[in-house]
PDB file of N, CA, C and O in Angstrom:
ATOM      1  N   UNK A   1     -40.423 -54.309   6.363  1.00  0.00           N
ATOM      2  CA  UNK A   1     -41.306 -53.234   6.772  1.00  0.00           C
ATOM      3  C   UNK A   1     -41.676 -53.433   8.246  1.00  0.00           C
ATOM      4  O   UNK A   1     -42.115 -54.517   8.630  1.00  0.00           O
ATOM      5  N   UNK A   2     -41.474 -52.226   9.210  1.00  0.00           N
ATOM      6  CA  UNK A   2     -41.716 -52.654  10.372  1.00  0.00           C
ATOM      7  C   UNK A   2     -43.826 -52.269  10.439  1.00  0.00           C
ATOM      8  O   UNK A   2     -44.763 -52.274   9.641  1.00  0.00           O
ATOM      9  N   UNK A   3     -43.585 -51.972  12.028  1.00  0.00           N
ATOM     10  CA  UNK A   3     -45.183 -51.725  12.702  1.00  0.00           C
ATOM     11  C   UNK A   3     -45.593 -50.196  12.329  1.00  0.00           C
ATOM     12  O   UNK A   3     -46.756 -49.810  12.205  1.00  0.00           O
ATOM     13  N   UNK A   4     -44.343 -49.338  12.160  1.00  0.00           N
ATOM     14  CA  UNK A   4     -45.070 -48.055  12.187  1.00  0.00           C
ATOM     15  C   UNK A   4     -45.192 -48.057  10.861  1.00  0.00           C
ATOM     16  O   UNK A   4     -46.246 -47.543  10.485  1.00  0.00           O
ATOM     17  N   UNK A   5     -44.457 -48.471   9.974  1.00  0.00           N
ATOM     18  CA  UNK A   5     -44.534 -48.369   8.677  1.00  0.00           C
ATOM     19  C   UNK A   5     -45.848 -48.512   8.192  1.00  0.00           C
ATOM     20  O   UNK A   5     -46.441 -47.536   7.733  1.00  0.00           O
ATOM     21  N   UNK A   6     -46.512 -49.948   8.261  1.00  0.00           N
ATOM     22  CA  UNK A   6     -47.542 -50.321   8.048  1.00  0.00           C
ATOM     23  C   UNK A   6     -48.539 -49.485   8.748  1.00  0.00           C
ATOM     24  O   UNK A   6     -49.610 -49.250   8.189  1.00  0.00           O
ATOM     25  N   UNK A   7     -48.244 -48.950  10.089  1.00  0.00           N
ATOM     26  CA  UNK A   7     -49.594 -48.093  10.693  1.00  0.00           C
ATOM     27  C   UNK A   7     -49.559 -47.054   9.997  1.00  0.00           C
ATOM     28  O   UNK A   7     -50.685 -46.560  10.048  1.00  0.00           O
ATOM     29  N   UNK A   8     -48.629 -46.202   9.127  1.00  0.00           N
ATOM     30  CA  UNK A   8     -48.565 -44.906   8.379  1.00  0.00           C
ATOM     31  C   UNK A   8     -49.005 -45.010   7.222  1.00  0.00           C
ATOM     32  O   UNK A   8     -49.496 -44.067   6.601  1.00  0.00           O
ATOM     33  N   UNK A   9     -48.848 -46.505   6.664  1.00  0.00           N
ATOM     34  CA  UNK A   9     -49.694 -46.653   5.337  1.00  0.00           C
ATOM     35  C   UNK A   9     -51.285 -46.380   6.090  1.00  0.00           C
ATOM     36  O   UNK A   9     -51.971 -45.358   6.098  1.00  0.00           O
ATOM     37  N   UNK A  10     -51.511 -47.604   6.638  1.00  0.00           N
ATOM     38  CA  UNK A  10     -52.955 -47.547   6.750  1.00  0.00           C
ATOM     39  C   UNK A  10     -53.476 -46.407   7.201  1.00  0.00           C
ATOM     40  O   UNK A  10     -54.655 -46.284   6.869  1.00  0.00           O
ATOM     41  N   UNK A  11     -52.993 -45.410   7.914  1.00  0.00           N
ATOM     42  CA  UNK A  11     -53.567 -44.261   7.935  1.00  0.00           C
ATOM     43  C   UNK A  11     -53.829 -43.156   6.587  1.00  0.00           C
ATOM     44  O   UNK A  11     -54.849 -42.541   6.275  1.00  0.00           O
ATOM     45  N   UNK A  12     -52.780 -43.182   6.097  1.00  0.00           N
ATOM     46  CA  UNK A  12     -52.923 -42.157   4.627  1.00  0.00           C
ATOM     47  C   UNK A  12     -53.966 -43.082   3.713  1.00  0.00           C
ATOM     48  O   UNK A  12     -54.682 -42.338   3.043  1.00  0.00           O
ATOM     49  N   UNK A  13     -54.271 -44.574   3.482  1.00  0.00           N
ATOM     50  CA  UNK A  13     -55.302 -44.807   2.865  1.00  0.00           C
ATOM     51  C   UNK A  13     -57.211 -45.088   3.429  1.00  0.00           C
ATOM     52  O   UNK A  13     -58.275 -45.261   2.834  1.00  0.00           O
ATOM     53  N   UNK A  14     -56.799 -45.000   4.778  1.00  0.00           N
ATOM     54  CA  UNK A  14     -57.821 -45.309   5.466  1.00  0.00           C
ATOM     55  C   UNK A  14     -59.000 -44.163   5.125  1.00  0.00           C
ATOM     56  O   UNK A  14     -58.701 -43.344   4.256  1.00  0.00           O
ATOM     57  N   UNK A  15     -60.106 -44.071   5.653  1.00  0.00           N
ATOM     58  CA  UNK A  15     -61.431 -42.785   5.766  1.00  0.00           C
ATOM     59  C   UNK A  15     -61.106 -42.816   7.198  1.00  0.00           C
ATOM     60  O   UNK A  15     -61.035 -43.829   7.894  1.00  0.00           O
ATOM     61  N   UNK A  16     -60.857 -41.212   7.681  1.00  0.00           N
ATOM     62  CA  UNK A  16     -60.869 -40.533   8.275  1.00  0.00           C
ATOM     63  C   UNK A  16     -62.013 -40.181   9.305  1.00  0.00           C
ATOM     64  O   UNK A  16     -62.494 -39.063   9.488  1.00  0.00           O
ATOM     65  N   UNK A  17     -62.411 -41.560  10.047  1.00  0.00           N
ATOM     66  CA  UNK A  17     -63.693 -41.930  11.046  1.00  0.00           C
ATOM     67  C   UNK A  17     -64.361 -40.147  11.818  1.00  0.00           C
ATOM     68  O   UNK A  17     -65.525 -39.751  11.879  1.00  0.00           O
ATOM     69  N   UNK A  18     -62.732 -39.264  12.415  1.00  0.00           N
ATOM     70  CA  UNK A  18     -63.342 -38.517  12.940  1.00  0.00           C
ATOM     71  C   UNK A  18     -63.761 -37.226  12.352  1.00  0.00           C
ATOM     72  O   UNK A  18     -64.432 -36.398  12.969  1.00  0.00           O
ATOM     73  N   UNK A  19     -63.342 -37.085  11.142  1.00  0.00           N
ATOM     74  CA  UNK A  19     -63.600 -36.157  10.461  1.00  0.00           C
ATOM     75  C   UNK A  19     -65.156 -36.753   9.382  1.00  0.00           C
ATOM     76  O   UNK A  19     -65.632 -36.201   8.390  1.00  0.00           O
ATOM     77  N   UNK A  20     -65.559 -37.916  10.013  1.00  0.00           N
ATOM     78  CA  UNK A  20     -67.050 -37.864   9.284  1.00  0.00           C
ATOM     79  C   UNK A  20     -67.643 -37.807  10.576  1.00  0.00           C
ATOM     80  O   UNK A  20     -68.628 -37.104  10.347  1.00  0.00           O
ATOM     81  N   UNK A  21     -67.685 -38.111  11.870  1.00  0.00           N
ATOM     82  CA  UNK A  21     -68.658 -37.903  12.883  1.00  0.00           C
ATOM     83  C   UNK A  21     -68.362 -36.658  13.362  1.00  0.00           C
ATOM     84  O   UNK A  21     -69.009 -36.181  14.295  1.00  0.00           O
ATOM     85  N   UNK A  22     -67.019 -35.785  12.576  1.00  0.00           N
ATOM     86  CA  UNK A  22     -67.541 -34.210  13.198  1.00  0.00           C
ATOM     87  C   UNK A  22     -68.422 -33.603  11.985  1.00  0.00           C
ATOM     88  O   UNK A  22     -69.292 -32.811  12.348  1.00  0.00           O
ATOM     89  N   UNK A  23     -68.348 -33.795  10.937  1.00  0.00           N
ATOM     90  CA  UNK A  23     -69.079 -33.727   9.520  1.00  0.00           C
ATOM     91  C   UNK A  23     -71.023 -33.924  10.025  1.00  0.00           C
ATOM     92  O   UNK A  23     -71.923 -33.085  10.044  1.00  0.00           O
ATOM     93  N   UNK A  24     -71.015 -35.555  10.401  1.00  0.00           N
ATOM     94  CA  UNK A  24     -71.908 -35.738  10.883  1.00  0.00           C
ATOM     95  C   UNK A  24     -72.954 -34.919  11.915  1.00  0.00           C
ATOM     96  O   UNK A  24     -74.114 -34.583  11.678  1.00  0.00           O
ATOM     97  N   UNK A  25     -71.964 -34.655  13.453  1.00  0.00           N
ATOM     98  CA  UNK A  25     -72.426 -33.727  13.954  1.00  0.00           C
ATOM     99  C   UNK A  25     -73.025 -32.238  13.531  1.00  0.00           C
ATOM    100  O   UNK A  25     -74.181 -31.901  13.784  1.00  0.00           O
ATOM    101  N   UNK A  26     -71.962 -31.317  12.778  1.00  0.00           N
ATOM    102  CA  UNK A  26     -72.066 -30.049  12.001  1.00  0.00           C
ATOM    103  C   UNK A  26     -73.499 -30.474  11.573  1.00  0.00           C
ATOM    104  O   UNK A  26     -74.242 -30.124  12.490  1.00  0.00           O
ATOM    105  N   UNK A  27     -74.265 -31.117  10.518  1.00  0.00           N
ATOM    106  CA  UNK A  27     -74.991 -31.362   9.987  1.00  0.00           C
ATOM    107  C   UNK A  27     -76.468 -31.733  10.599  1.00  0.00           C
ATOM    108  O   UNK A  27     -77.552 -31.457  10.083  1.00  0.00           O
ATOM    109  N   UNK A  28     -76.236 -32.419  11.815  1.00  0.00           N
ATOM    110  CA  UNK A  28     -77.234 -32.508  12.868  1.00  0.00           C
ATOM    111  C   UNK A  28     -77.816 -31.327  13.618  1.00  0.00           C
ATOM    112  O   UNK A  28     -78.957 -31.033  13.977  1.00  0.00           O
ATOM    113  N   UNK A  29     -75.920 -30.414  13.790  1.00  0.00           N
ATOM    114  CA  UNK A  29     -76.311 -29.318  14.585  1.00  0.00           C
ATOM    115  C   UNK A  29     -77.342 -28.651  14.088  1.00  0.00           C
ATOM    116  O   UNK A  29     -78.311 -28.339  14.781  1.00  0.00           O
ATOM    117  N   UNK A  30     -77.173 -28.234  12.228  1.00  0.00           N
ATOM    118  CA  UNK A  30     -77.468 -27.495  11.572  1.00  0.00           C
ATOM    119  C   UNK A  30     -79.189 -27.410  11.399  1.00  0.00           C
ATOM    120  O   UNK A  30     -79.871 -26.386  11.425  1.00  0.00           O
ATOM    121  N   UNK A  31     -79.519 -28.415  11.269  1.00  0.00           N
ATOM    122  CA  UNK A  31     -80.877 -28.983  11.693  1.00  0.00           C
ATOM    123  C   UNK A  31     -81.618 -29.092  12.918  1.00  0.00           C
ATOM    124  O   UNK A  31     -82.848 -29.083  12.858  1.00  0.00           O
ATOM    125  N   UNK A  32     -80.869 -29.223  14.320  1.00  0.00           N
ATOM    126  CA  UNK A  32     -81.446 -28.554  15.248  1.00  0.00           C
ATOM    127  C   UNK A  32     -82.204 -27.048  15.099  1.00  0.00           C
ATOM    128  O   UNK A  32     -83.370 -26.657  15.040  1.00  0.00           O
ATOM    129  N   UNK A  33     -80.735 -26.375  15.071  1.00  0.00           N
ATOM    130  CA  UNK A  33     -80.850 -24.692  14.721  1.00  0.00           C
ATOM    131  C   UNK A  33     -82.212 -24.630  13.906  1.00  0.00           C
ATOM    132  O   UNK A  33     -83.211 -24.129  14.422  1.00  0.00           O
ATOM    133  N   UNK A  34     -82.227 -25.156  12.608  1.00  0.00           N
ATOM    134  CA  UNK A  34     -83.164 -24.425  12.009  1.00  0.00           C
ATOM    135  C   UNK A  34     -84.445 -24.978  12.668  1.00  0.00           C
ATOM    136  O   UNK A  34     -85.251 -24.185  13.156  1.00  0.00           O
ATOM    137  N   UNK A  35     -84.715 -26.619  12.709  1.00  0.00           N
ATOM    138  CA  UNK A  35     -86.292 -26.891  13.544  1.00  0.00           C
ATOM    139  C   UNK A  35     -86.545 -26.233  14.736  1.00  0.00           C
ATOM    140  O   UNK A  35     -87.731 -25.996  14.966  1.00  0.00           O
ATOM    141  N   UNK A  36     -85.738 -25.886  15.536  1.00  0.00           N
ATOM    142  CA  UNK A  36     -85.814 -24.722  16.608  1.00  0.00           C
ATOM    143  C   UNK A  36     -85.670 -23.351  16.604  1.00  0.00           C
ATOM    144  O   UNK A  36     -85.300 -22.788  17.634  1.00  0.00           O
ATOM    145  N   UNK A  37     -85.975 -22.557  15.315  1.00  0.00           N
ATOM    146  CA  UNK A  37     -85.613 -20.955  15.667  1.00  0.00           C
ATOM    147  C   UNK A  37     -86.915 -20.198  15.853  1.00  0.00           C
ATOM    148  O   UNK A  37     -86.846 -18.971  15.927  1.00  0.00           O
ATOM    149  N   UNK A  38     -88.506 -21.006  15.963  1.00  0.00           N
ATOM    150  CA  UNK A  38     -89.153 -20.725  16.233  1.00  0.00           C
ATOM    151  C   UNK A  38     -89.071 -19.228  17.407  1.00  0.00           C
ATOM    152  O   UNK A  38     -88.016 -18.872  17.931  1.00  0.00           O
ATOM    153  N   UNK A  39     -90.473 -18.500  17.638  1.00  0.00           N
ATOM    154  CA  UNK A  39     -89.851 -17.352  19.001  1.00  0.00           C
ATOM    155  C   UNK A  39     -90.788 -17.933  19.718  1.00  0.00           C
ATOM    156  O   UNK A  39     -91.873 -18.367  19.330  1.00  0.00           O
ATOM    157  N   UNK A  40     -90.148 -17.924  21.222  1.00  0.00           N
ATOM    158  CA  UNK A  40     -91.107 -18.728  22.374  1.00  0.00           C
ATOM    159  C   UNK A  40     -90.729 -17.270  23.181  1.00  0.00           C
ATOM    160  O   UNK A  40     -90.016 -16.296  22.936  1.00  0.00           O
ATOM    161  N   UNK A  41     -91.886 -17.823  24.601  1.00  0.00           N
ATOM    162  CA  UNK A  41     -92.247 -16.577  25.588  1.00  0.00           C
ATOM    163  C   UNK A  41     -91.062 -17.350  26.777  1.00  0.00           C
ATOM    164  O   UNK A  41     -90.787 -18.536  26.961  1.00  0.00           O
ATOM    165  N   UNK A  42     -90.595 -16.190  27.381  1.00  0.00           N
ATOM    166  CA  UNK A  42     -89.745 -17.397  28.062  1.00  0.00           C
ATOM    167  C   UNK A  42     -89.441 -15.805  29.563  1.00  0.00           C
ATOM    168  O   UNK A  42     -89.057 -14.636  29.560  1.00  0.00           O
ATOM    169  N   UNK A  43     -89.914 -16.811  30.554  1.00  0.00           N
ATOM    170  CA  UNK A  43     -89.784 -16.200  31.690  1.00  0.00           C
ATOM    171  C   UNK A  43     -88.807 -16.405  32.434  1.00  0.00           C
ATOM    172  O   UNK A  43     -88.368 -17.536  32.220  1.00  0.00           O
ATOM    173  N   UNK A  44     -87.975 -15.612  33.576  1.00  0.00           N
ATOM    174  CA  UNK A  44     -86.992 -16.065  34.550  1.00  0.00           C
ATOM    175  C   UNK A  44     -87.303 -14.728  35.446  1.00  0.00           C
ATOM    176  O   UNK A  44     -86.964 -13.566  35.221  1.00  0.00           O
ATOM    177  N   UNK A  45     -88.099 -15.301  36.597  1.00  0.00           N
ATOM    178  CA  UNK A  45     -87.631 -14.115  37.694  1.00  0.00           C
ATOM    179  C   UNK A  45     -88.693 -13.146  37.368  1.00  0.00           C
ATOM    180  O   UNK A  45     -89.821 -13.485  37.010  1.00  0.00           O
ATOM    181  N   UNK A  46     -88.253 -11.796  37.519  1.00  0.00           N
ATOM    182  CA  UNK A  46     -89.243 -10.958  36.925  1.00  0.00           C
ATOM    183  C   UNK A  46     -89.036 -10.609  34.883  1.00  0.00           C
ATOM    184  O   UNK A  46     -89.598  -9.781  34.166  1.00  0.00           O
ATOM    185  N   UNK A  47     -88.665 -10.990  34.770  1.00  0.00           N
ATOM    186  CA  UNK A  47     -87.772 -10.933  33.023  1.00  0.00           C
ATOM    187  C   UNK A  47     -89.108 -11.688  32.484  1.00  0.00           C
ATOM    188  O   UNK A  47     -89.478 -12.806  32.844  1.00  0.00           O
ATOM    189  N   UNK A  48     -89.712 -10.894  31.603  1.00  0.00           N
ATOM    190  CA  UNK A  48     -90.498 -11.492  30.378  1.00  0.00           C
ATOM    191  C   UNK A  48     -89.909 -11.339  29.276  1.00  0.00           C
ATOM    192  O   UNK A  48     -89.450 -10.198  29.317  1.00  0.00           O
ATOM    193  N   UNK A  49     -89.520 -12.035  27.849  1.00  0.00           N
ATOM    194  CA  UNK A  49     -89.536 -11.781  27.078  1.00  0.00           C
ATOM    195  C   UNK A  49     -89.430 -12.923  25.665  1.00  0.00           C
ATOM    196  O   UNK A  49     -89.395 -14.150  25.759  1.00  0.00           O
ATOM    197  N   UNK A  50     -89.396 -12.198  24.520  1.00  0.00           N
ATOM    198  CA  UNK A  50     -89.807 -13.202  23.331  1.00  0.00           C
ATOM    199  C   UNK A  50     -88.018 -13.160  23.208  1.00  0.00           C
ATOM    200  O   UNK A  50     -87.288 -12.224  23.533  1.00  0.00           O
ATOM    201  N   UNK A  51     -87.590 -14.604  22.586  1.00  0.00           N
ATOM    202  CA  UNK A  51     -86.408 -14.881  21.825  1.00  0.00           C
ATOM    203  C   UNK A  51     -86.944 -16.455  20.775  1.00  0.00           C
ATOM    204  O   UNK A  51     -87.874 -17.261  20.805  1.00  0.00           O
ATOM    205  N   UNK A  52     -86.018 -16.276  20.143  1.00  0.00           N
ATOM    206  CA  UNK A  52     -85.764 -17.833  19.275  1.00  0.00           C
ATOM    207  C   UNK A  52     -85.213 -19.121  20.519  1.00  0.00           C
ATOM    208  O   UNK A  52     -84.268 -19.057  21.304  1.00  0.00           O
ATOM    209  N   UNK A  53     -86.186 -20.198  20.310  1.00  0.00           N
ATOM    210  CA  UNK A  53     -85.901 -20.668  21.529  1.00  0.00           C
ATOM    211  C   UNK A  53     -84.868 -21.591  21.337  1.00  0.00           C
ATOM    212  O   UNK A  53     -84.747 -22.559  22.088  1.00  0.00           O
ATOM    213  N   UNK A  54     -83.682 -21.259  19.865  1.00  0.00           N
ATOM    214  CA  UNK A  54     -82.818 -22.184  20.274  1.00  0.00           C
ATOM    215  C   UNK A  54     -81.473 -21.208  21.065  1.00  0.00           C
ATOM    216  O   UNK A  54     -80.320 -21.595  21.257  1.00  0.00           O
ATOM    217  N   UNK A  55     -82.006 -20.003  21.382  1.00  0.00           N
ATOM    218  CA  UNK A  55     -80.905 -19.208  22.209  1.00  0.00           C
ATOM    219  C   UNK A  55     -81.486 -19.794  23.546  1.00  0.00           C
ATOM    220  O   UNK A  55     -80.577 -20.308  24.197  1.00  0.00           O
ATOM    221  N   UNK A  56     -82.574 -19.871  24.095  1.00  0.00           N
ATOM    222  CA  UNK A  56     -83.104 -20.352  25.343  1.00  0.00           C
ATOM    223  C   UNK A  56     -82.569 -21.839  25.761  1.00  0.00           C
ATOM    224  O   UNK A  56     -82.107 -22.174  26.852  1.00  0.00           O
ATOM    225  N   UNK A  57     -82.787 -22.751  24.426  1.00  0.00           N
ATOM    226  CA  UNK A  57     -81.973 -23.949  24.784  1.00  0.00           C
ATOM    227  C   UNK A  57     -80.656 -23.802  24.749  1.00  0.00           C
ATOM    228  O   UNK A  57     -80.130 -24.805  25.229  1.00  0.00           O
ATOM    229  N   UNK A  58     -79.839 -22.967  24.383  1.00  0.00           N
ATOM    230  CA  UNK A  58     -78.235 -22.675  23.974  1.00  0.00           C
ATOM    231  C   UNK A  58     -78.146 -21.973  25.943  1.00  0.00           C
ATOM    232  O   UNK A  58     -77.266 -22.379  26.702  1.00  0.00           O
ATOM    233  N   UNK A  59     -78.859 -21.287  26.241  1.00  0.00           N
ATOM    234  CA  UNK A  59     -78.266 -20.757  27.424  1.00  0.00           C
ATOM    235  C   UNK A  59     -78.599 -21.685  28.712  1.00  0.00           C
ATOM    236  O   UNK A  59     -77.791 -21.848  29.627  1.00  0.00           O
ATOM    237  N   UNK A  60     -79.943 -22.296  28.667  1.00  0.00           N
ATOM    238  CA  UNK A  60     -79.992 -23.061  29.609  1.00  0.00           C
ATOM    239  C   UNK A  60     -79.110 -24.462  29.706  1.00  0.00           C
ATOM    240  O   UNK A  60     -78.905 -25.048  30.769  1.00  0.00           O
ATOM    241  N   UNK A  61     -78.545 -24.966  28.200  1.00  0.00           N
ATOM    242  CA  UNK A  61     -77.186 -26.030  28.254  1.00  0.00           C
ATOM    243  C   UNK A  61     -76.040 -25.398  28.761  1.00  0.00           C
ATOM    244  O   UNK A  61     -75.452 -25.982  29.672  1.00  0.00           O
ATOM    245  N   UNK A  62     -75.362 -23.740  28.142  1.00  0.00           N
ATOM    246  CA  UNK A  62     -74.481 -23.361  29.326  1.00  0.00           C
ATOM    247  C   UNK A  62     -74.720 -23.219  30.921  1.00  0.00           C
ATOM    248  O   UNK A  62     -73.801 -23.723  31.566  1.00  0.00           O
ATOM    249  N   UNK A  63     -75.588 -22.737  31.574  1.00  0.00           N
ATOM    250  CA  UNK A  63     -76.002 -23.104  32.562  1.00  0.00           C
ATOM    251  C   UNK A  63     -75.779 -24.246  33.374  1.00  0.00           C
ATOM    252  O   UNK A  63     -75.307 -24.415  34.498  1.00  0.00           O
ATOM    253  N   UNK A  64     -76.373 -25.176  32.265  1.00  0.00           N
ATOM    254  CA  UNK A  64     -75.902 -26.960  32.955  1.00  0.00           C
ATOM    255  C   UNK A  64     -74.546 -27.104  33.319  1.00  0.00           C
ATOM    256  O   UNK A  64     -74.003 -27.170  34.421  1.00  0.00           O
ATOM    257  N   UNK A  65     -74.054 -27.143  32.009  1.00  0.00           N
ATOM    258  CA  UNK A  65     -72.544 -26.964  31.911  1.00  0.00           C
ATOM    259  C   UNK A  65     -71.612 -26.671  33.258  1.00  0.00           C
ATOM    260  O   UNK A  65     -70.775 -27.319  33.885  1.00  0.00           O
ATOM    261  N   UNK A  66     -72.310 -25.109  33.387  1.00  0.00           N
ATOM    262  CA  UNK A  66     -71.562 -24.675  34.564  1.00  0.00           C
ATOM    263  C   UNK A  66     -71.495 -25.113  35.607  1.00  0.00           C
ATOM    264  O   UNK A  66     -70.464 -25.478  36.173  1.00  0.00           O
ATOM    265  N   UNK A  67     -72.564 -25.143  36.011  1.00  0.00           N
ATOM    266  CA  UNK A  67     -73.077 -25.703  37.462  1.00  0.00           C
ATOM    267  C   UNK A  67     -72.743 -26.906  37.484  1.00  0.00           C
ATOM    268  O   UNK A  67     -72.366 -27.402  38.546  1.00  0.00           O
ATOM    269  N   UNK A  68     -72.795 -27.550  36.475  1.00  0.00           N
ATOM    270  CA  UNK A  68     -71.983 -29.757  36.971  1.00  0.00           C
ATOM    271  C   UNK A  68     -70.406 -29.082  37.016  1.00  0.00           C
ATOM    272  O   UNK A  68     -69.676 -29.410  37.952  1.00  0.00           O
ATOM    273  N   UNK A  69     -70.036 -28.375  36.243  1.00  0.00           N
ATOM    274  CA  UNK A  69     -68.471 -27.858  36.384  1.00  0.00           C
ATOM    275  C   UNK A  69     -68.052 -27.395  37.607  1.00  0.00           C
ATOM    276  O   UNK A  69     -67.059 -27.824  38.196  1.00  0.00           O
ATOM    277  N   UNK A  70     -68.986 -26.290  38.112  1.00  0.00           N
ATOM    278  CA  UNK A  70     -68.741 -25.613  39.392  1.00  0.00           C
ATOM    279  C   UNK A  70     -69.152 -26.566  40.791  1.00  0.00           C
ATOM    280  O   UNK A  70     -68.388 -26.645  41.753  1.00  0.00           O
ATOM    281  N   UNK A  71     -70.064 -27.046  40.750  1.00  0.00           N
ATOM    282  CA  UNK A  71     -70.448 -27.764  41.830  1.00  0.00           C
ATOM    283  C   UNK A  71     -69.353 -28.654  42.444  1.00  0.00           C
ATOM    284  O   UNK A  71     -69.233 -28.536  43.663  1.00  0.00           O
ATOM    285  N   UNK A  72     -68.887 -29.148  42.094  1.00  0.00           N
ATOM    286  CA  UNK A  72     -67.924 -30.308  42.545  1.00  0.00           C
ATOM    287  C   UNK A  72     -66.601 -29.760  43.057  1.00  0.00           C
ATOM    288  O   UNK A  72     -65.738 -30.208  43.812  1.00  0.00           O
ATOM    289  N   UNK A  73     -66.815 -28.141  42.082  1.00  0.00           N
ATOM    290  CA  UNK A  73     -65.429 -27.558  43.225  1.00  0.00           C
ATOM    291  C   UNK A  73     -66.058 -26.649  44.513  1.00  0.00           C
ATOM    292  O   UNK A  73     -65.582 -26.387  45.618  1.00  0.00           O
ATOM    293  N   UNK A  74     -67.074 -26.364  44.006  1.00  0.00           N
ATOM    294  CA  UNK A  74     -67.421 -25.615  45.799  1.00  0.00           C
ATOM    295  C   UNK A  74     -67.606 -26.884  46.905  1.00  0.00           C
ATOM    296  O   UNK A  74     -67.303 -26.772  48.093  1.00  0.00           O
ATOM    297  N   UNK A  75     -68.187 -28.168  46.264  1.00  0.00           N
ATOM    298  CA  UNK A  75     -68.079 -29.093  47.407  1.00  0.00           C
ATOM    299  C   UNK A  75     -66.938 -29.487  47.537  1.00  0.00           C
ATOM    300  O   UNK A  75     -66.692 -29.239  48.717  1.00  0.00           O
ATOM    301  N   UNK A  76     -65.979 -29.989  47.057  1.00  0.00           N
ATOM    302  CA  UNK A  76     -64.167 -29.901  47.599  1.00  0.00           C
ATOM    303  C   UNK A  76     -63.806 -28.956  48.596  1.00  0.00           C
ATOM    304  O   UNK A  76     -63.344 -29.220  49.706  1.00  0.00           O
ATOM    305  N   UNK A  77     -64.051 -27.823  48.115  1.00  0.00           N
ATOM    306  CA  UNK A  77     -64.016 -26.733  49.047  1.00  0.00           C
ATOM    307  C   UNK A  77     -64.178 -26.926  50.436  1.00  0.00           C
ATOM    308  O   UNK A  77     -63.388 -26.933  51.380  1.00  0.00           O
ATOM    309  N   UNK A  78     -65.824 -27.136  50.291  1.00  0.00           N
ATOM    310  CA  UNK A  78     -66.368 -27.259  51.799  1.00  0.00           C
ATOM    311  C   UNK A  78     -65.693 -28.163  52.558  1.00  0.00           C
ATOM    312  O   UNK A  78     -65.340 -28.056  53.733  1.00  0.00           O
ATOM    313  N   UNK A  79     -65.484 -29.411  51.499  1.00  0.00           N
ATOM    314  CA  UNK A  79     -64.549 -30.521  52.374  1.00  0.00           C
ATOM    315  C   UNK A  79     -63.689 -30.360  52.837  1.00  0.00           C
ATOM    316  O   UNK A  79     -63.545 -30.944  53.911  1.00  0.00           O
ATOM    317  N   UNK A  80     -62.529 -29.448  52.324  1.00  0.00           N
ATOM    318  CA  UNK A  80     -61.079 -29.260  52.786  1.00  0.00           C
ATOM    319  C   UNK A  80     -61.541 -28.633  54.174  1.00  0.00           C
ATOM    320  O   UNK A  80     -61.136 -29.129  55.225  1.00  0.00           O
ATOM    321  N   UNK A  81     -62.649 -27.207  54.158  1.00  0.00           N
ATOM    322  CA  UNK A  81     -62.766 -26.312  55.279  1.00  0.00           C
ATOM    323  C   UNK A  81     -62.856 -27.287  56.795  1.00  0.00           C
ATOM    324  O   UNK A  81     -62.182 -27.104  57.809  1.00  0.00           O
ATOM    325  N   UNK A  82     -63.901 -28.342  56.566  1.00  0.00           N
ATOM    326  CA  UNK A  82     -64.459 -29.152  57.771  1.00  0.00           C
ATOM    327  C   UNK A  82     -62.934 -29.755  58.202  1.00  0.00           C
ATOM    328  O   UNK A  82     -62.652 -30.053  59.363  1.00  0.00           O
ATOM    329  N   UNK A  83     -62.052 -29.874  57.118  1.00  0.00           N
ATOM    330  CA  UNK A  83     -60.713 -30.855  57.610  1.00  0.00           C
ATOM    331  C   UNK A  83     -59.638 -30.141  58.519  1.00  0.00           C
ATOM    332  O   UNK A  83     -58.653 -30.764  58.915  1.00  0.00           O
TER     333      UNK A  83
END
């Protein structure tokens, strides 16, 4: 019996590590959602209004998202221009 052999056993009898920490996650998520669907007052700018504040935390993490995403290419940018 060679190396892959044995790595193909141990996989078909092994537990499946990432399919319990995405299990895990799902289940965490799920519990965020609900301890957060409270409605909060939530201002930006001239914009008043009521939502569930786990859409407020859901948009201000895309937000983050973007901006660490985007930032690093508008500063490349600038760098190439000065060169």
């Amino acid at each position: 019996m060679n190396d892959q052999d044995q790595l193909a056993g141990s996989r078909k009898g092994g537990t499946n590590w990432k399919l319990w920490a995405a299990g895990a996650a799902a289940v965490l998520l799920i519990i965020f959602f609900v301890e957060n669907s409270q409605e909060v007052e939530v201002r930006f700018l001239f914009v008043k209004t009521t939502t569930p504040l786990i859409f407020g935390l859901l948009v201000a993490g895309i937000l983050g998202v973007l901006i660490g995403w985007l930032a690093p290419k508008v500063r490349r940018g600038h760098k190439a221009e000065r060169k």
